[in-house]
C-alpha positions in Angstrom: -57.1 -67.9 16.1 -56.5 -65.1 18.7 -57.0 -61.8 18.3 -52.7 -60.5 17.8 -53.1 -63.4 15.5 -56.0 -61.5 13.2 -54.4 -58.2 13.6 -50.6 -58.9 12.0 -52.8 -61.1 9.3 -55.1 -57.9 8.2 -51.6 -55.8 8.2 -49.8 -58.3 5.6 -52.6 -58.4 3.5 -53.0 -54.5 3.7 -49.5 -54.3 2.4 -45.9 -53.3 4.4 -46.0 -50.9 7.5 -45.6 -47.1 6.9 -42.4 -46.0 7.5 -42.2 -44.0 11.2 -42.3 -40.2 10.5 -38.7 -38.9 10.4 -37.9 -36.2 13.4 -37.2 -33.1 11.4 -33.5 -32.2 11.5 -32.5 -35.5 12.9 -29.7 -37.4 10.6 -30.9 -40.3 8.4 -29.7 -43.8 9.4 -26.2 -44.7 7.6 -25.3 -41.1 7.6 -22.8 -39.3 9.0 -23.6 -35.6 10.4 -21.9 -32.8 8.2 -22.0 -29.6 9.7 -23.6 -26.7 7.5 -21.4 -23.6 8.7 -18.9 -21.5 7.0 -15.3 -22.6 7.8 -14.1 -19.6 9.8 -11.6 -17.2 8.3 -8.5 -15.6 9.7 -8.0 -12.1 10.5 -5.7 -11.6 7.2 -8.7 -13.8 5.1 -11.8 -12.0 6.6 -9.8 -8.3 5.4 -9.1 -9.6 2.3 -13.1 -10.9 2.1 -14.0 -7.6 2.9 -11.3 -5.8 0.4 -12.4 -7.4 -2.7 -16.3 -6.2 -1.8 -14.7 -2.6 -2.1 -15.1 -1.5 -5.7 -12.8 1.8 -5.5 -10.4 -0.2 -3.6 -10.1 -3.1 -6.6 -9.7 -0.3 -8.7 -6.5 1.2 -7.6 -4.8 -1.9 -6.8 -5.6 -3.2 -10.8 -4.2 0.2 -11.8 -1.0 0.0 -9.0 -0.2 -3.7 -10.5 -0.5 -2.3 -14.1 1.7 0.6 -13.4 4.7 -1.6 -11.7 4.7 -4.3 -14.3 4.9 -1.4 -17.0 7.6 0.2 -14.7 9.7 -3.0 -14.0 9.4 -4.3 -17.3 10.6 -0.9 -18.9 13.8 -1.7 -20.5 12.3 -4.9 -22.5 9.9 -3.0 -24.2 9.9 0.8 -23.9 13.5 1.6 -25.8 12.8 -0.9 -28.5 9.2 1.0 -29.5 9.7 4.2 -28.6 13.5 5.1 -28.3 15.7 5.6 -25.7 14.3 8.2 -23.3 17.4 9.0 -21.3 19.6 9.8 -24.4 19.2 13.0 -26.5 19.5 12.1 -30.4 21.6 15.4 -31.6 21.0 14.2 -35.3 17.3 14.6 -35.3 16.4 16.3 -32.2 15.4 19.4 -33.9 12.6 17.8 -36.4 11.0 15.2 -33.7 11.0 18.3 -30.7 7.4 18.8 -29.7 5.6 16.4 -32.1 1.7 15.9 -31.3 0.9 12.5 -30.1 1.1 9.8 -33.3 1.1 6.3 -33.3 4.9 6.7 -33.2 4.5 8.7 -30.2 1.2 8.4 -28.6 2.0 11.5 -26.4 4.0 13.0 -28.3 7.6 14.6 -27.8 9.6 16.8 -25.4 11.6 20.1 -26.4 14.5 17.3 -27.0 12.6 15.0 -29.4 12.1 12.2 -26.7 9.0 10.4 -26.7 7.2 11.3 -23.7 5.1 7.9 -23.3 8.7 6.3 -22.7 9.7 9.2 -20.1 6.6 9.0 -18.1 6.8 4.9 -17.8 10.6 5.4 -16.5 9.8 7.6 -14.1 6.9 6.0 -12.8 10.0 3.4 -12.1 11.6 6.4 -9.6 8.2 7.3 -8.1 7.9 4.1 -7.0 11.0 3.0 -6.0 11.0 6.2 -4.0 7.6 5.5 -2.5 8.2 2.4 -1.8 11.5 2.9 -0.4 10.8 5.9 1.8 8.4 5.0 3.0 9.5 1.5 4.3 12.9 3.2 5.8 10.2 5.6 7.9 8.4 2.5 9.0 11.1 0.7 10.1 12.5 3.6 12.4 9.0 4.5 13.3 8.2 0.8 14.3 11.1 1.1 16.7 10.8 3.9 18.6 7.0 4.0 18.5 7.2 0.4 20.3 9.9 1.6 22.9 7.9 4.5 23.2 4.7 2.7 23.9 5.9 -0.3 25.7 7.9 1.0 27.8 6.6 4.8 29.3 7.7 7.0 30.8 11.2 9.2 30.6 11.4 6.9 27.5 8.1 8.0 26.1 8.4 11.1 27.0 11.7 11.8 25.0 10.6 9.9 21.8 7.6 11.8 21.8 9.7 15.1 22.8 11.4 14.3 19.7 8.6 13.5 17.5 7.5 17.0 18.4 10.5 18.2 17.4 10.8 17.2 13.6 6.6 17.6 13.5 7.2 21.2 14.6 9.1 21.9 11.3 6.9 22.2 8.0 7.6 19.3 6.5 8.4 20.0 3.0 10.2 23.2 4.1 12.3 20.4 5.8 13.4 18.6 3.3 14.3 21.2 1.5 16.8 22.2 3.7 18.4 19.1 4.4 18.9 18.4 0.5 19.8 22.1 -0.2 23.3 22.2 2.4 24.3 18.6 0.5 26.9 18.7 -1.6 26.1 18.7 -5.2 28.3 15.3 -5.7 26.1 13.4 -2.8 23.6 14.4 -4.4 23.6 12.1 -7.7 21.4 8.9 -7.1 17.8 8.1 -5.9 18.9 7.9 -1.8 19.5 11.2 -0.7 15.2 11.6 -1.4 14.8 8.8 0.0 16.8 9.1 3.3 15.4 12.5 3.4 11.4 11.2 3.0 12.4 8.4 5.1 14.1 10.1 7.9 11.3 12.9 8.2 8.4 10.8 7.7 8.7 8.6 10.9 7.1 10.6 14.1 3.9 10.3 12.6 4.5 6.2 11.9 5.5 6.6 15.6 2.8 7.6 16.7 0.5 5.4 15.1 2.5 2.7 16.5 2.5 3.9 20.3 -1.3 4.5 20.3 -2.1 1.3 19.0 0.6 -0.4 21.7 -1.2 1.3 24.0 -4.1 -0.4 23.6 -3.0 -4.2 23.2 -0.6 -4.3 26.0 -3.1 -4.4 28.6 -5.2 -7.0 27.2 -5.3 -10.3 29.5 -3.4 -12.4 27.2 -0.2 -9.7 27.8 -0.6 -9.7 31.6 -0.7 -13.3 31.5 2.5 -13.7 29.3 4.5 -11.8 31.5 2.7 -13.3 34.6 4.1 -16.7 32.9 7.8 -15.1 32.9 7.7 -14.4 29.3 11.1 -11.9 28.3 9.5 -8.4 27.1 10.9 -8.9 23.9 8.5 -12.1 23.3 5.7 -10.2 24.3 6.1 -7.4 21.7 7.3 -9.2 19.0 4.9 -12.4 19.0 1.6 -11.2 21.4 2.0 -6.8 21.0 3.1 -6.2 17.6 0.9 -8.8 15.1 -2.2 -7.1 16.8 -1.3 -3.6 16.9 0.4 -3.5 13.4 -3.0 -3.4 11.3 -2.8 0.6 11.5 0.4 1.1 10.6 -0.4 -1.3 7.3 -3.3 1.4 6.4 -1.2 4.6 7.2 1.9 3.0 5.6 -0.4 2.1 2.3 -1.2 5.9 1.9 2.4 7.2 3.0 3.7 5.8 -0.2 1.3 8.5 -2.5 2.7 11.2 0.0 6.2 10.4 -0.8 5.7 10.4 -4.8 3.9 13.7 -4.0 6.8 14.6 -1.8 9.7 13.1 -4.2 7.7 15.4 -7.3 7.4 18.9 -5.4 11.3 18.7 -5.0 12.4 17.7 -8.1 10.2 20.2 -9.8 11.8 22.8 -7.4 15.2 21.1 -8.4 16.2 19.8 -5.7 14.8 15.6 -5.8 15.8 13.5 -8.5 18.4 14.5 -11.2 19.4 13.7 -14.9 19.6 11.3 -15.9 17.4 9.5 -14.2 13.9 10.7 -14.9 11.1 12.1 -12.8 7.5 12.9 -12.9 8.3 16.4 -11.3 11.3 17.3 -13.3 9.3 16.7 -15.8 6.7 19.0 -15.2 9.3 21.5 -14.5 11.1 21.5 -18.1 7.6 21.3 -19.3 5.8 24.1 -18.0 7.6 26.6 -20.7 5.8 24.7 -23.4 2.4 24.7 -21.6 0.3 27.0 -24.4 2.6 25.4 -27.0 2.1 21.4 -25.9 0.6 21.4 -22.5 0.6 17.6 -22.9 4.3 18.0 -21.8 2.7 18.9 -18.8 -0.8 17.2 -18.2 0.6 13.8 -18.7 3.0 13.3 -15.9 1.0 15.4 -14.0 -1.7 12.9 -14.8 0.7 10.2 -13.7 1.4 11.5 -10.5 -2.4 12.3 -9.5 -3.3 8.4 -10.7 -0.6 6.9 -8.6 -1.2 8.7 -5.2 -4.6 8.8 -5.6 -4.6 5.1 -6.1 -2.7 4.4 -2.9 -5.0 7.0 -1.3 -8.0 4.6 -1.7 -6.6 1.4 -1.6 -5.7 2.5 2.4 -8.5 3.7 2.9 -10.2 0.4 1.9 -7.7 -1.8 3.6 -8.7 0.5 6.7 -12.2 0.0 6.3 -11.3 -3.9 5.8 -8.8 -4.1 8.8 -11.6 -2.6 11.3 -12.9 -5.8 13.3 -15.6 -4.0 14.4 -16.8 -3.7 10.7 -19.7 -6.6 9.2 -20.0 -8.5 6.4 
């Protein structure tokens, strides 16, 4: 018997062969590789990722989406529990006037004997609409001219801006004051003379924003090579400028809307915003303010309103601007 002979008969007797020591981090035979890392996120995703992480941010957007389902589901629930609160009851105005807050009325009653929970939930309706709505029609005429202005240059820039200056040079409340003050009383019925007036005044600064941030993206390689390809300038702003320099105006827009409410209560408490019958936070304030040693609730409740809602929409841009800055980590 040779000697290979002697050697594979001592290994079956000494049992099978040791299994060869794996290579670490190789893949086992019959396996496929999987790879370990995190699918990669959009830009959208990775803001959203970072929104939710922000605490403050979570908070006003619960209390915003409580808010406008109350508001937009109003009329379903708020004049079956609590009464009308646009009509004035003359049969028992007198004996539910400024009731404290009940369970009937859990904040009570105006001078008129409406319940006040009912009046503050409709006019959280017109706050928002007016927000909402203002703020939107400033957006879309700042979108345009801050892109012409930005895109373009010079004697075009230079009179958008010129005119930017213009309406910025005016205080702006003082401004729309004016402009709803030499209306006519009869144009003035409805929610859209505040709203053209926010709207119309509230653009240079959306402008702005929005030139700046063109400024920046057009001269990024991917532009130069788009139009080096041919491509029409309205291609170029619409699907390579404008989806990367529209994150700011998202955040400036977001706290806009809490300047308009401000805005839309400042001139209906002076008189001059939103008029009977449809309700307002402001006007509110304003018929309350007689009563305010009597029942300052007629007062700290809508004023408690307002200050909730705009300082909701104040930190919920200031967390989508912290979440829409790519330079930021996770």
């Amino acid at each position: 018997m040779t000697d290979s002979d002697n050697t594979a008969t001592e290994g079956m007797e000494n049992g099978p062969a040791a299994p060869a020591a794996e290579t670490p981090g190789a893949t086992p035979p019959g396996t496929s590789p999987v790879s370990t890392s995190e699918p990669s996120r959009t830009l959208w995703g990775d803001a959203w990722y970072r929104l939710r992480r922000n605490k403050l941010a979570i908070i006003a957007l619960t209390w915003l989406i409580v808010i406008t389902l109350a508001a937009a589901t109003a009329d379903l629930w708020v004049p079956q529990l609590f009464g009308n609160p646009r009509l004035i009851n003359s049969q028992t105005a007198y004996q539910n006037q400024l009731q404290l807050p009940s369970k009937e009325h859990p904040m009570g009653t105006d001078q008129m004997g409406r319940d006040v929970f009912g009046r503050v939930i409709y006019g959280a309706r017109v706050s928002l609409i007016v927000g909402f709505t203002a703020v939107g029609v400033s957006v879309l005429i700042g979108l345009i001219f801050g892109a012409m202005s930005g895109f373009y240059g010079g004697f075009t820039d230079t009179g958008i801006m010129r005119l930017a200056d213009v309406f910025l040079a005016f205080p702006y409340i003082m401004f729309a004051i004016l402009l709803l003050s030499v209306l006519p009383q009869n144009w003035r019925t409805g929610l859209w003379p505040v709203i053209l007036t926010i709207g119309v005044l509230g653009w240079p600064s959306i402008a702005r924003v929005f030139r700046s941030s063109i400024l920046s993206v057009k001269e990024n390689d991917y532009v130069q090579a788009g139009r080096a390809l041919g491509a029409k300038d309205s291609r170029l702003m619409i699907r390579h400028i404008a989806p990367n320099a529209v994150a700011p105006i998202i955040v400036y827009a977001t706290m806009s809307i809490g300047g308009a409410i401000l805005t839309e209560a400042a001139l209906s408490f002076l008189g001059l915003g939103i008029l009977p019958p449809n309700i307002s936070w402001g006007a509110m304030i304003q018929d309350g303010r007689q009563y305010l040693v009597v029942r300052p609730g007629l007062v700290f409740w809508p004023g408690l309103a307002i200050l909730s809602t705009v300082l909701a929409f104040t930190l919920l841009g200031d967390g989508m601007r912290d979440a829409l800055d790519v330079k930021m980590k996770d």
